[in-house]
C-alpha positions as CSV (number, residue, x, y, z in Angstrom):
1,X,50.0,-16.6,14.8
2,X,46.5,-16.1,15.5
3,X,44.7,-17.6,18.7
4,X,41.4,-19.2,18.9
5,X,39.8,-17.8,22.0
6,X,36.3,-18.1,23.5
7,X,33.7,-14.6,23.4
8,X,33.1,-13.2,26.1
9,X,29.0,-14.4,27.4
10,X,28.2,-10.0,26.4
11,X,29.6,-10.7,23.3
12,X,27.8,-13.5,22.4
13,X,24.8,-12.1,23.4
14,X,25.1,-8.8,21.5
15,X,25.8,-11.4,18.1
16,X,22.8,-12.5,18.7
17,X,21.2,-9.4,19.2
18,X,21.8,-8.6,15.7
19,X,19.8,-11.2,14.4
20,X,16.9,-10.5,16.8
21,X,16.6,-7.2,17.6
22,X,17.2,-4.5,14.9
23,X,15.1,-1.9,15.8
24,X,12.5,-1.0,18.2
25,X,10.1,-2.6,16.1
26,X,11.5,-6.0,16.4
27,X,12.5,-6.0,19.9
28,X,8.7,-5.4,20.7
29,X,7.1,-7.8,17.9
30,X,9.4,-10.6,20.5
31,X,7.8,-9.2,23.2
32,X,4.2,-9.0,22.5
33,X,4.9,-12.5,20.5
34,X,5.5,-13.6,24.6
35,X,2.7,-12.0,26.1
36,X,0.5,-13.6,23.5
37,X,2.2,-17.2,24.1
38,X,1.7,-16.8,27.7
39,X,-2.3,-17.2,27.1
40,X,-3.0,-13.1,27.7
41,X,-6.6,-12.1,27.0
42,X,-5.3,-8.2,26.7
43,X,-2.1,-6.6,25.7
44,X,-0.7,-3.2,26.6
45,X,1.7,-1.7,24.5
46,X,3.0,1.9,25.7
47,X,6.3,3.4,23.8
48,X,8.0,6.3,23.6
49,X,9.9,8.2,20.6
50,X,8.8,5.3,18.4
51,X,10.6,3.2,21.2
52,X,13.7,4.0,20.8
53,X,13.1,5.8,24.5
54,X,10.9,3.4,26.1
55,X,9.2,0.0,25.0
56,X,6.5,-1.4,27.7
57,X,4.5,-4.8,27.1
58,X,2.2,-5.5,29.6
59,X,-0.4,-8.5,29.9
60,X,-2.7,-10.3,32.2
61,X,-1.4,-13.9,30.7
62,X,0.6,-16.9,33.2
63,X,3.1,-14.9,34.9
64,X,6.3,-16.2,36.2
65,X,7.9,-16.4,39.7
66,X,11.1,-15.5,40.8
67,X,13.4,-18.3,38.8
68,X,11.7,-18.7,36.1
69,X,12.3,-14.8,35.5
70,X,15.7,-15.2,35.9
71,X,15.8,-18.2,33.6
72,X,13.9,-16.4,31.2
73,X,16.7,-14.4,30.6
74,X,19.1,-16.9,30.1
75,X,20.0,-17.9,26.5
76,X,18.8,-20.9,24.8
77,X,15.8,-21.4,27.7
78,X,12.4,-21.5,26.5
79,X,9.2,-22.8,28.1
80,X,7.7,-22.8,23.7
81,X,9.3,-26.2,22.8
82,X,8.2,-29.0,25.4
83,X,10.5,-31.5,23.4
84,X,12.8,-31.4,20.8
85,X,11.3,-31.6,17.6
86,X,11.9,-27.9,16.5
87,X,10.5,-28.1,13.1
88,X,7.2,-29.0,15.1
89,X,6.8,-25.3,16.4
90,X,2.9,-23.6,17.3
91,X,3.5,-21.2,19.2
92,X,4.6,-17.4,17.6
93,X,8.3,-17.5,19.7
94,X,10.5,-20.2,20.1
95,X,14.3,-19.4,20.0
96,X,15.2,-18.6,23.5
97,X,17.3,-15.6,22.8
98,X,14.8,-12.6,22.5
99,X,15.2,-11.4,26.2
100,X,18.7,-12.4,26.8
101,X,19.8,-10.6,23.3
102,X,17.4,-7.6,24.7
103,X,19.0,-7.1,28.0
104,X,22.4,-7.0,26.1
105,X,22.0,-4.2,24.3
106,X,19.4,-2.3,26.2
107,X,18.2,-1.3,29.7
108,X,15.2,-4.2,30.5
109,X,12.6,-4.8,33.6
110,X,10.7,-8.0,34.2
111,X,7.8,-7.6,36.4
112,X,5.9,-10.6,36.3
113,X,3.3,-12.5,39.1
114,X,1.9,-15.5,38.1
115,X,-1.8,-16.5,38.2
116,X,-2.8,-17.4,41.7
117,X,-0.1,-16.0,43.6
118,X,-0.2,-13.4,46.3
119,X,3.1,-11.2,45.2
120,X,5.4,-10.8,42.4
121,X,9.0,-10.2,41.4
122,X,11.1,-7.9,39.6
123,X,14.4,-8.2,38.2
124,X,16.5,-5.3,36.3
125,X,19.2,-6.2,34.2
126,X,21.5,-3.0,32.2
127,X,23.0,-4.4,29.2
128,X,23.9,-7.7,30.4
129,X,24.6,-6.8,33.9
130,X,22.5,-7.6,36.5
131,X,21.3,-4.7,38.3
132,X,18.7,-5.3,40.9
133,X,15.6,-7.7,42.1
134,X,13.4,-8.2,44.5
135,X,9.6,-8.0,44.9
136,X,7.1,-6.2,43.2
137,X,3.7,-5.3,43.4
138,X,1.5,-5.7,39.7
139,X,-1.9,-7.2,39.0
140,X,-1.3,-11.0,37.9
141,X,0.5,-11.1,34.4
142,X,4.0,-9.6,33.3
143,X,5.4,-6.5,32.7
144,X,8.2,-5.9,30.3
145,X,10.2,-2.6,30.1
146,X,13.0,-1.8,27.6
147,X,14.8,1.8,27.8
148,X,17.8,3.0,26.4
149,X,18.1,0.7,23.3
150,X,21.7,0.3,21.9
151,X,22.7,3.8,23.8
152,X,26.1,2.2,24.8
153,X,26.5,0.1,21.3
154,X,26.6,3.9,19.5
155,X,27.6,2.1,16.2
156,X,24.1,0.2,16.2
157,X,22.1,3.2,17.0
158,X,23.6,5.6,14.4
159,X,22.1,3.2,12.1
160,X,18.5,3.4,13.4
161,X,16.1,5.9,11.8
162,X,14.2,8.8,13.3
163,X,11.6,8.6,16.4
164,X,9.1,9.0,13.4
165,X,10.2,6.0,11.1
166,X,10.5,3.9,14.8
167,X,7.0,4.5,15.6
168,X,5.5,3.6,12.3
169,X,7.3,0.5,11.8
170,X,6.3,-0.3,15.6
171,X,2.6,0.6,14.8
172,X,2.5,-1.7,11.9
173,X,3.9,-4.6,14.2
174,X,1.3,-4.1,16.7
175,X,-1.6,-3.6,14.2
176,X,-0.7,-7.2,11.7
177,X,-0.1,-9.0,15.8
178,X,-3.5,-8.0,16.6
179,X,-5.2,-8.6,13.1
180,X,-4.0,-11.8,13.7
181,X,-5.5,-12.5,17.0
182,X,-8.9,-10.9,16.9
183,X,-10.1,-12.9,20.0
184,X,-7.3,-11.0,22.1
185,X,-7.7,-7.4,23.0
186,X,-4.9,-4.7,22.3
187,X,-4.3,-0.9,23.2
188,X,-1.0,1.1,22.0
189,X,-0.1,4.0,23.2
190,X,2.3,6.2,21.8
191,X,4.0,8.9,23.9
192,X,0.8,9.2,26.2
193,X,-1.4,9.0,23.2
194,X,-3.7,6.5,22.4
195,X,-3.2,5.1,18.8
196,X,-4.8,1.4,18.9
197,X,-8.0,0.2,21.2
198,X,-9.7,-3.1,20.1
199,X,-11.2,-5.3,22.4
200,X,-11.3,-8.8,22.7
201,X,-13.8,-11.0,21.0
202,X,-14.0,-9.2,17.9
203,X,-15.1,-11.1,14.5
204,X,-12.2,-11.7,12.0
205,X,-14.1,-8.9,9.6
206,X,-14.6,-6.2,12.3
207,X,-11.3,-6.7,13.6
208,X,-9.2,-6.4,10.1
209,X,-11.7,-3.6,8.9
210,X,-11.4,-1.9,12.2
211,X,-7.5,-2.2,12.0
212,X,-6.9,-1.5,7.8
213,X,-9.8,0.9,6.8
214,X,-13.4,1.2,7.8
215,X,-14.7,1.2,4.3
216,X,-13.0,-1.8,4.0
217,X,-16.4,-4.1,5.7
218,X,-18.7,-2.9,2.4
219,X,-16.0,-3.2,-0.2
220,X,-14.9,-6.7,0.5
221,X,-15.9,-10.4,0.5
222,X,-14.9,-13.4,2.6
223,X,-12.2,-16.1,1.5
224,X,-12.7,-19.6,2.6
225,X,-11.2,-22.4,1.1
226,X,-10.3,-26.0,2.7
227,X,-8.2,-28.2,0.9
228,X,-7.4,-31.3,3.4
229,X,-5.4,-29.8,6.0
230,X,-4.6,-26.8,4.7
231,X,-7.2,-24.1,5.4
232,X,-7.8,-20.3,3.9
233,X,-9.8,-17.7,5.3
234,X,-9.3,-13.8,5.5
235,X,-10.7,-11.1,3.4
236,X,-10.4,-9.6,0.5
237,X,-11.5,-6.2,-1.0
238,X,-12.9,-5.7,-4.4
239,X,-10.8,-4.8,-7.3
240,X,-12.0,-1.5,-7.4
241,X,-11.2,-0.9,-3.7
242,X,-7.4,-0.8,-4.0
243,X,-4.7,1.4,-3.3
244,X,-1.5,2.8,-4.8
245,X,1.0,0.9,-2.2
246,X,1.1,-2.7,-1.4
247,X,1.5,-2.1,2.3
248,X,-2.3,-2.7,2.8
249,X,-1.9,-6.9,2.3
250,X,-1.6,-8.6,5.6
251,X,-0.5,-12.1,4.5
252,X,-0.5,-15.3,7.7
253,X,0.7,-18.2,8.3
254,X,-0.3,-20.5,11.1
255,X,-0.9,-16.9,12.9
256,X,2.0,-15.4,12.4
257,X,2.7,-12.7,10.3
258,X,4.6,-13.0,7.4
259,X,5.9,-11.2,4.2
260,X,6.4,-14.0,2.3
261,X,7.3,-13.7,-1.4
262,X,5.5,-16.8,-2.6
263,X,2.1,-15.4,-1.0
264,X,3.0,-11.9,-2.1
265,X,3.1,-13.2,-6.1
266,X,0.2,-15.6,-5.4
267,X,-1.7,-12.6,-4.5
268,X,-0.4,-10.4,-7.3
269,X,-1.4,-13.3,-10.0
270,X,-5.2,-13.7,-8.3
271,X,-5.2,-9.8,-9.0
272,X,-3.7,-9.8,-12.2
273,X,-6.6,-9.1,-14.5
274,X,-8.7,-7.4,-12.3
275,X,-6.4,-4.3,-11.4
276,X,-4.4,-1.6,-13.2
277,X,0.0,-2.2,-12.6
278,X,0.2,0.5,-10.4
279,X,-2.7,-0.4,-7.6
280,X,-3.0,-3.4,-5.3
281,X,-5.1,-5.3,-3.5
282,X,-6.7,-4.5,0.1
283,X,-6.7,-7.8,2.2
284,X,-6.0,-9.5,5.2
285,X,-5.3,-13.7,4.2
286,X,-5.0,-16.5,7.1
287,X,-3.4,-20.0,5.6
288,X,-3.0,-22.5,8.5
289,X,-1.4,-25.7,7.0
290,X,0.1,-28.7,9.8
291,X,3.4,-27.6,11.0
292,X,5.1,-30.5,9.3
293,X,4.4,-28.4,6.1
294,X,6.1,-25.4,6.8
295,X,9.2,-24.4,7.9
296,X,9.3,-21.5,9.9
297,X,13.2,-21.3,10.9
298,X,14.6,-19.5,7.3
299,X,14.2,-16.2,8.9
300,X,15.7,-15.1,12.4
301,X,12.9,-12.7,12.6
302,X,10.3,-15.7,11.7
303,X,8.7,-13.3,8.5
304,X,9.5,-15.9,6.1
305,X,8.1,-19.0,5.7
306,X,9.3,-22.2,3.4
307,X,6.5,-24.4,2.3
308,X,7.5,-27.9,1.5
309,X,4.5,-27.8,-1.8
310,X,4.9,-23.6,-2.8
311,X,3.1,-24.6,-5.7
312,X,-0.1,-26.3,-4.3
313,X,-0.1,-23.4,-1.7
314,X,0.1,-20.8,-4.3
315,X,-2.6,-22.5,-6.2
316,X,-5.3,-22.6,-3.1
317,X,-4.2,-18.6,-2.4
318,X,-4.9,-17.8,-6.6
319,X,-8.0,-20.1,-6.6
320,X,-9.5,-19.2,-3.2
321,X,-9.4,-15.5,-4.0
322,X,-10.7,-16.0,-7.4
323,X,-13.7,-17.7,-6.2
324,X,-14.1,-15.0,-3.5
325,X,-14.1,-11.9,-5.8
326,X,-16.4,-14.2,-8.1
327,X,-19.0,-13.3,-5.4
328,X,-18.7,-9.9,-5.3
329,X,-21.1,-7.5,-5.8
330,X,-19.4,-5.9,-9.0
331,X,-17.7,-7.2,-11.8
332,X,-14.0,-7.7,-12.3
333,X,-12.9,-6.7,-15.9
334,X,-12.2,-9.5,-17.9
335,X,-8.8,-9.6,-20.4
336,X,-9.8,-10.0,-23.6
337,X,-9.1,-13.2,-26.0
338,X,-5.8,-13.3,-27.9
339,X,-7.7,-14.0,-31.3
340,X,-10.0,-10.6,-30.7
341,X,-6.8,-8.8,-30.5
342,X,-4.2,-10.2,-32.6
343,X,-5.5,-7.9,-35.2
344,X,-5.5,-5.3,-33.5
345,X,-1.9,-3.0,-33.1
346,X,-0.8,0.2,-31.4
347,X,1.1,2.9,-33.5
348,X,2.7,5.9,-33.2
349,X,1.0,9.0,-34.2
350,X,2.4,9.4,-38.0
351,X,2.8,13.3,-38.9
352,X,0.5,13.9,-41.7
353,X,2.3,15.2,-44.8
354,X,2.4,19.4,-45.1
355,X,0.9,21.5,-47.1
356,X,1.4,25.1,-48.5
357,X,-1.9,25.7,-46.2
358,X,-1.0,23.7,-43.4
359,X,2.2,23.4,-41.3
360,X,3.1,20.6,-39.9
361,X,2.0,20.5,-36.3
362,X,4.4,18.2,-35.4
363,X,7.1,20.4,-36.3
364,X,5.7,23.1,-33.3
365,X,6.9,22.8,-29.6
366,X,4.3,21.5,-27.4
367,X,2.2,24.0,-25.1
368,X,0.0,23.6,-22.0
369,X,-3.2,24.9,-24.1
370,X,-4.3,23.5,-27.6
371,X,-4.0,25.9,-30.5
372,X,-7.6,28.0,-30.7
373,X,-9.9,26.2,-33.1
374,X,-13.8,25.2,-33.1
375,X,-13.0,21.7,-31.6
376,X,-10.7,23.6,-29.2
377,X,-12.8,26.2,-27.8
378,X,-15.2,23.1,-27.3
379,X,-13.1,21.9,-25.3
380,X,-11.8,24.3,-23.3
381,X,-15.9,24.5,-22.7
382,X,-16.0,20.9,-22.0
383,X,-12.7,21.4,-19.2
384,X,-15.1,24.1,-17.4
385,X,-18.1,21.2,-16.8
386,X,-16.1,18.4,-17.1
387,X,-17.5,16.4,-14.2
388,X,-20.7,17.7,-14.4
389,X,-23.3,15.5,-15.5
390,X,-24.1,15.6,-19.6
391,X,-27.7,14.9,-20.5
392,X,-27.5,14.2,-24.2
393,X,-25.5,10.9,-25.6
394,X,-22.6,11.6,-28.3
395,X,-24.4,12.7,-32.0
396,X,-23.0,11.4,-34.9
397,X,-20.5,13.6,-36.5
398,X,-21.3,15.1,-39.5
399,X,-18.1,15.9,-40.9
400,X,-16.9,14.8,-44.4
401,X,-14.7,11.8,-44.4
402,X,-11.9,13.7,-46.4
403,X,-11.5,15.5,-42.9
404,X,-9.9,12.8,-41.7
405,X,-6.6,13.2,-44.0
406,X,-5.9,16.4,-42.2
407,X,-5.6,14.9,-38.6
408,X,-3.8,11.8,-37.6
409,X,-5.8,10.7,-35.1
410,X,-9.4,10.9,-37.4
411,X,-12.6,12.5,-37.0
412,X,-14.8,11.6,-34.2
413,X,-17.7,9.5,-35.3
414,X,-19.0,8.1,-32.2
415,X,-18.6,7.0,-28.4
416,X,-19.2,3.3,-27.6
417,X,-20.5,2.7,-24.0
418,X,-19.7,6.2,-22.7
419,X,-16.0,5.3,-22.5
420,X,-14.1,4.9,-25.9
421,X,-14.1,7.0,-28.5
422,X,-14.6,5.9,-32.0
423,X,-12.8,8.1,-34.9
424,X,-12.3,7.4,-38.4
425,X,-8.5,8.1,-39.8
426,X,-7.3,8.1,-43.7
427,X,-5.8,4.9,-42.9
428,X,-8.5,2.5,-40.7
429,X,-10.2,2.6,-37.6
430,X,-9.1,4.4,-34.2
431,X,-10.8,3.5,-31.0
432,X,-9.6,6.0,-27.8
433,X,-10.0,4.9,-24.2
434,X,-11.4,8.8,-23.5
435,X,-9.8,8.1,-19.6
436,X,-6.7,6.9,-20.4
437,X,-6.0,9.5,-23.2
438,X,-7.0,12.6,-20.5
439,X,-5.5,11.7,-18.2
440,X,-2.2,11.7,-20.2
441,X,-3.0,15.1,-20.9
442,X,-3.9,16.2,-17.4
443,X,-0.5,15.1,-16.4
444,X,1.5,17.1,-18.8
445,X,-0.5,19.7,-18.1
446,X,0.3,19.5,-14.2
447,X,4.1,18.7,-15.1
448,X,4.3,22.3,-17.7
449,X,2.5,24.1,-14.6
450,X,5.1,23.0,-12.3
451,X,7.8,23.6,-14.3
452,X,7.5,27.0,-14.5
453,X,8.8,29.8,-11.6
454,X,5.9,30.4,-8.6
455,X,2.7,28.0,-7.7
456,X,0.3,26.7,-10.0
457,X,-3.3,27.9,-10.4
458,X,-5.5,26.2,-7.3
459,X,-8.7,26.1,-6.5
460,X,-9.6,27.0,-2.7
461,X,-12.1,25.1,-1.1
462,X,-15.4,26.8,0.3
463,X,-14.8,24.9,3.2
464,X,-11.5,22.8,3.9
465,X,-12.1,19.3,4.0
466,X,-10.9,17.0,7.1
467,X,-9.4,13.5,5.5
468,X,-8.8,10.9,8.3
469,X,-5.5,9.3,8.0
470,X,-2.6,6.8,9.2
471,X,-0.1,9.0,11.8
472,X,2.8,7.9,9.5
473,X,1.4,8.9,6.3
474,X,0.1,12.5,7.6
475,X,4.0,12.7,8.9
476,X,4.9,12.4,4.6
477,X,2.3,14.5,3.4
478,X,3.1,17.2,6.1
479,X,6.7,16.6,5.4
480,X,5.7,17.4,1.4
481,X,3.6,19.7,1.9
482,X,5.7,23.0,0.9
483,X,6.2,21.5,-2.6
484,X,2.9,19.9,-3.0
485,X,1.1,23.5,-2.6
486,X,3.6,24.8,-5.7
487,X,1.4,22.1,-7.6
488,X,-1.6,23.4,-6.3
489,X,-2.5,21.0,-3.1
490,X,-2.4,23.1,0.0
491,X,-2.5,20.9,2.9
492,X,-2.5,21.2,7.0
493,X,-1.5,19.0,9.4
494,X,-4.9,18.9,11.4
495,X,-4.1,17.0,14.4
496,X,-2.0,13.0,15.1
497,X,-4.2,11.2,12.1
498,X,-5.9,14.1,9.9
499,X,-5.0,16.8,7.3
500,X,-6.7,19.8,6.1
501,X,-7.2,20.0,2.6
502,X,-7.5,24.0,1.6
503,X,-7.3,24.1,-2.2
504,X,-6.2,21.4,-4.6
505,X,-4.8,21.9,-8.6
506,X,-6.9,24.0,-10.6
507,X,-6.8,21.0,-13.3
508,X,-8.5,18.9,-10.5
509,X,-11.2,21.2,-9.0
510,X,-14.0,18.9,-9.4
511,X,-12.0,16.2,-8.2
512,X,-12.5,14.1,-4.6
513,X,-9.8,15.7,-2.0
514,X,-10.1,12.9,0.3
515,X,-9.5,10.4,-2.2
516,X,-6.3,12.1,-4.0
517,X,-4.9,12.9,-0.7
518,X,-5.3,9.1,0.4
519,X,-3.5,8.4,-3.0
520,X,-1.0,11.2,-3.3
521,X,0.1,9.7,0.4
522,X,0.5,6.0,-0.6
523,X,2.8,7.3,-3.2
524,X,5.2,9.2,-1.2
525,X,5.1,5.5,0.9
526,X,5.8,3.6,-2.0
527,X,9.0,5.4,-3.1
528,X,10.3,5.7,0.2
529,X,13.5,7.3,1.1
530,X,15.3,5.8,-1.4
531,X,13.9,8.7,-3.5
532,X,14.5,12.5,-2.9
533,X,11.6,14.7,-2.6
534,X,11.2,16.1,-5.9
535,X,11.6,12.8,-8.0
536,X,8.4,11.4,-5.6
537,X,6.2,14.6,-6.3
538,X,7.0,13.9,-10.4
539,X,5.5,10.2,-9.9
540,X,2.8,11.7,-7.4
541,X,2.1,14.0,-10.4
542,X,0.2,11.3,-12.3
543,X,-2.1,9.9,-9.6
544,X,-3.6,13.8,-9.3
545,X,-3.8,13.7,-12.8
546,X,-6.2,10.4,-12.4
547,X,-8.1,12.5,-10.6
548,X,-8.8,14.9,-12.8
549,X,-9.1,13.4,-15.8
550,X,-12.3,12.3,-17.8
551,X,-14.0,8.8,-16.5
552,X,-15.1,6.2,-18.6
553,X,-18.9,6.2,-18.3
554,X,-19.3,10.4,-19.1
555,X,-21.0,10.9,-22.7
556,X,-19.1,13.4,-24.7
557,X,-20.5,15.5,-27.7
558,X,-19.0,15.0,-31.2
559,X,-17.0,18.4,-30.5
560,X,-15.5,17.4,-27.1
561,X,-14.6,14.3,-28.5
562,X,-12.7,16.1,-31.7
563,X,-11.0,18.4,-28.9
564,X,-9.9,15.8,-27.4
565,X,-8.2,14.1,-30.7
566,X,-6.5,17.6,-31.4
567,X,-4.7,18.2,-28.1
568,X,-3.6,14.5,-28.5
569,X,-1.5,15.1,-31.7
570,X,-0.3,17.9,-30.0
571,X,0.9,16.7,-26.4
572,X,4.1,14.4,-25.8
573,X,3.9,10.5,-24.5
574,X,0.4,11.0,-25.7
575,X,0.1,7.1,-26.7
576,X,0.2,5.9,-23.5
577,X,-1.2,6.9,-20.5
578,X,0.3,7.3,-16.4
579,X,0.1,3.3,-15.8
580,X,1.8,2.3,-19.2
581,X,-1.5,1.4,-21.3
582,X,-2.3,2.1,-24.6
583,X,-4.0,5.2,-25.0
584,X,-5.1,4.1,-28.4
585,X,-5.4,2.0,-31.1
586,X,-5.9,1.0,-34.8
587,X,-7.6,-1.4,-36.8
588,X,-6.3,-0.6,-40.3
589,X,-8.4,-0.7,-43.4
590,X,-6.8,-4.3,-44.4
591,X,-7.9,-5.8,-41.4
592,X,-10.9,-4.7,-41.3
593,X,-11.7,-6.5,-44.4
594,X,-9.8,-9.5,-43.3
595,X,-12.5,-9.6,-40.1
596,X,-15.1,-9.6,-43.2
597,X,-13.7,-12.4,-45.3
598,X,-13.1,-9.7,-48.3
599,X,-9.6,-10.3,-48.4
């Protein structure tokens, strides 16, 4: 028969440990939560091996004496709810079993002297025991130190990742706590390395800027939006500042962080017509709302939220931002009207029939380089100088209309604001996005280079460039750098938050380095590990081929625009480009007269 029996109190406590503390990252997101509630103007964070060593909070806030210390770490005892209305919480922590669940699986010190007093006290407690206490001598404020996290629970710390992982996910807590509160000042250190140093008093602009990216300040415009008690304000970057992972949104609620999926989408459907699939928005978004309208007890780690009107808060974060990037300084693309293109309809690339003179091209295997022909040596011309600047705008072509027949994709007979290509096929209209198409063809290129034994052609720079990065994204890059130089992007790690950029892909060589090396390392952060190496380097594949592809804006002669048809017939997945697009499309002869009234 089996007995109902009561837990041991270590047992309990190490339950609840689970739901508090997972990692080093969430025992110190409790702690610096504390120092924060305790009314510090400056935080110091100091860890080692991403914390799983050593986590140390210290502040200059209240302080505690002697039993309030020990009470602290009792469980269900917080000083955060003066009554009992739980669902009215405003402070960041609340639950009362952070320190108690810490101390149970971990090695913790409390050094703590509150304001006014003459000395302090320390108590040390190993894993639920108590180990020793007595007085200790510490500028006014507490002092929190965790060591040894889950050493004697070995089946939780199997499970926690390397000293690497640890120390970004701790990073990230520390930055989004301190975006949060830019009238506080914060300093992280990271095995007796300085990572973090903002000071108090900071606007909400420098702060996030100073914290996400510095071009952020010129690339972004303020949110503000009050609607009764609710109130949004934050930033938000331009459309075309973006970046190929969504780890750069910073969403709030009531100051405290949050990775809510309501906000997430809300975000994602303010975006939505303004920004390719694949990229995201910068931003940093602050929503304070009465606490009666929010719960914030879904989540044990508080980074949910459940609003008690999701939709009229999703409304304000879609309309505030709207209005926002309304005011920027550039234009957000528009999406065009249903009735402009219902007409209009994407096909496949129909072989043309063949001929006793001509074979069917179709019928040939694909290869890296376009068959030698007029419009191809113009090409390959064009491929030489294809960043540099072209002084005379697109002529129109010359060539007989019969031409056409011979080539799927028509003869070029124009270019229409330096971006899409205008051809005339046997069978209508075809208008080519001249970006989108190349950069289709960059990527197979990139993809047949790889493919084969040895390193692709690169192009050495004159002098290496220096690119400024997050610690945890040079860690991936330097971790991918052996198979990223068989594509032809030689990098070196070049101290803590830098690489060194010695050649990139001959395809790309009048390319940006910084910028594809900022973009190549949001992708390896986007698949994450759930990815091996060489299926992340095949997606990376197509943001280098953005790179190097031809931009919308750049005039092209008749010839380079004919070269350009030709290799399309001729390369795979050439309909669509890297994001899923249309490459082209057709407006077929019946149409066109329908536009007209003739039929």
């Amino acid at each position: 028969m089996r007995v109902i029996r009561r837990l041991p109190e270590t047992l309990i406590n190490r339950i609840a440990a689970g739901e508090v503390v997972e990692r080093p990252a969430s025992a110190l997101k409790e702690l610096v939560e504390n120092a924060i509630d305790a009314g510090a103007g400056h935080i110091h964070v100091r860890l080692s091996e991403g914390g799983l060593a050593m986590i140390e909070v210290s502040d200059d806030g209240c302080g505690m004496d002697a039993d309030e210390i020990a009470l602290a770490l009792e469980r269900h005892a917080t000083s955060k709810l003066p009554d009992e209305a739980i669902e009215m919480v405003e402070t960041l922590g609340f639950r009362g079993e952070a320190l108690p669940s810490i101390a149970s699986v971990a090695r913790i010190t409390i050094e703590s002297r509150p304001q006014g007093s003459a000395e302090g006290w320390k108590r040390v407690v190993d894993n639920g025991a108590l180990v020793s206490e007595g007085p200790a001598a510490l500028p006014p404020g507490t002092r929190v130190r965790v060591e040894q996290l889950f050493e004697k629970i070995p089946a939780r710390r199997k499970f926690l990742r390397s000293p690497r992982s640890e120390w970004a996910a701790a990073s990230d807590v520390v930055r989004r706590l301190a975006m949060a509160r830019p009238d506080l000042g914060f300093t992280l250190e990271h095995d007796g390395r300085r990572a973090i140093q903002v000071q108090g008093g900071e606007t909400l602009e420098a702060r996030v800027a100073q914290l996400v990216a510095r071009e952020l300040a010129g690339n972004a415009v303020t949110v503000d939006l009050v609607r009764g008690d609710y109130h949004l304000t934050g930033i938000a970057g331009l459309p075309t500042f973006n970046r190929g992972v969504a780890d750069h949104q910073y969403l709030f609620v009531n100051g405290r962080p949050v990775k809510d999926r309501l906000l997430i989408g809300a975000v994602r459907g303010a975006y939505a017509d303004m920004l390719a699939r694949d990229r995201h928005a910068v931003l940093a978004l602050f929503l304070q709302v009465p606490a009666s309208e929010v719960d914030v007890n879904v989540h044990p780690a508080k980074s949910e939220v459940r609003f008690r009107d999701p939709a009229y808060v999703r409304g304000m974060v879609v309309s505030g931002l709207r209005h926002a990037l309304s005011t920027g300084d550039q234009r957000s693309a528009q999406a065009p009207t249903a009735s402009a293109m219902a007409a209009w309809q994407a096909e496949p690339i129909a072989p043309p029939p063949p001929s006793a003179s001509q074979g069917n091209i179709f019928g040939q295997p694909w290869r890296p380089e376009p068959r030698v022909s007029e419009a191809g040596l113009a090409w390959r011309g064009y491929e030489q100088s294809v960043m540099a600047p072209l002084s005379a705008r697109a002529e129109v072509a010359a060539e007989p209309v019969a031409d056409a027949a011979q080539h799927p994709l028509g003869v070029a007979r124009g270019q229409i604001s330096n971006t899409y290509i205008v051809a005339e096929a046997e069978d209508g209209l075809v208008i080519v996005d001249q970006h989108a198409a190349h950069e289709r063809l960059v990527l197979e290129r990139l993809r047949s280079a790889g493919a084969g034994q040895g390193t692709a052609p690169s192009q050495a720079l004159l002098i290496p460039e220096v690119v400024e990065l997050e610690e945890a994204a040079c860690d991936r890059l330097e971790e991918a750098a052996g198979k990223l130089a068989e594509f032809g992007l030689a990098l070196e790690r070049f101290g803590p938050n830098a690489m060194l950029v010695r050649a990139i892909p001959a395809a790309l060589a009048k390319g940006h380095p910084a910028k594809l090396v900022a973009d190549v390392a949001d992708d390896l952060a986007a698949n994450g590990d759930a990815l091996l190496l060489g299926e992340k380097l095949d997606l990376v594949l197509a943001t280098m081929a953005c790179h190097g592809s031809v931009r919308a804006g750049r005039t092209l002669s008749v010839a380079e625009m004919n070269a350009l048809l030709r290799e399309m017939e001729v390369t795979p997945r050439s309909g669509q480009c890297n994001h899923g697009r249309p490459t082209w499309v057709k407006l077929a002869h019946g149409d066109i007269e329908k536009l007209f009234g003739r039929k």
